[in-house]
C-alpha angles and dihedrals in degrees: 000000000000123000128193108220139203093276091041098244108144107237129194104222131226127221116293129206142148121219111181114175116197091339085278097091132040118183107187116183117192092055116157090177157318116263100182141350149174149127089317116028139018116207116199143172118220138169101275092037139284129334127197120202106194114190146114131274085003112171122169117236104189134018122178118175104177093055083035089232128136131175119194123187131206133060115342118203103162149004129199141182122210138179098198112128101212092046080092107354081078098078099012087234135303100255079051102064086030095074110031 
């Protein structure tokens, strides 16, 4: 599959796939970054688009980028998919500024 991204960089994606277990756990795998996160809300970029993960007392507990998979971890209360590009071309992620 090949995806043309915010930037317009042709990517080849991954396999993606969403594994929750009791609403407690969420393994993603596909995923390109994390825009934003806290308590409340992860924001992240994959290969198909954003997902949102609302809930409460939310942490990640793992986060690969190199293998695109992230695990977080508290009480999940929602999930949602969106195309729209300024939903996370608005900061260019938060690992990203992070490590300038």
């Amino acid at each position: 599959m090949v995806r043309e991204l915010d930037d317009k960089k042709l990517v080849r994606g991954r396999s993606h796939s969403i594994l929750m277990e009791n609403r407690e756990r969420v393994t993603i795998t596909g995923v390109q970054d994390v825009d934003s996160f806290d308590e409340a809300s992860v924001l992240l970029v994959t290969d198909l688009g954003y997902i949102t993960l609302h809930g409460f007392d939310l942490h990640i507990n793992k986060l690969n980028l190199e293998e695109g998979q992230l695990i977080v971890e508290g009480e999940i209360i929602g999930m949602e998919y969106s195309d729209h590009e300024g939903v996370g071309a608005r900061s260019g992620g938060f690992f990203k500024k992070l490590f300038k």
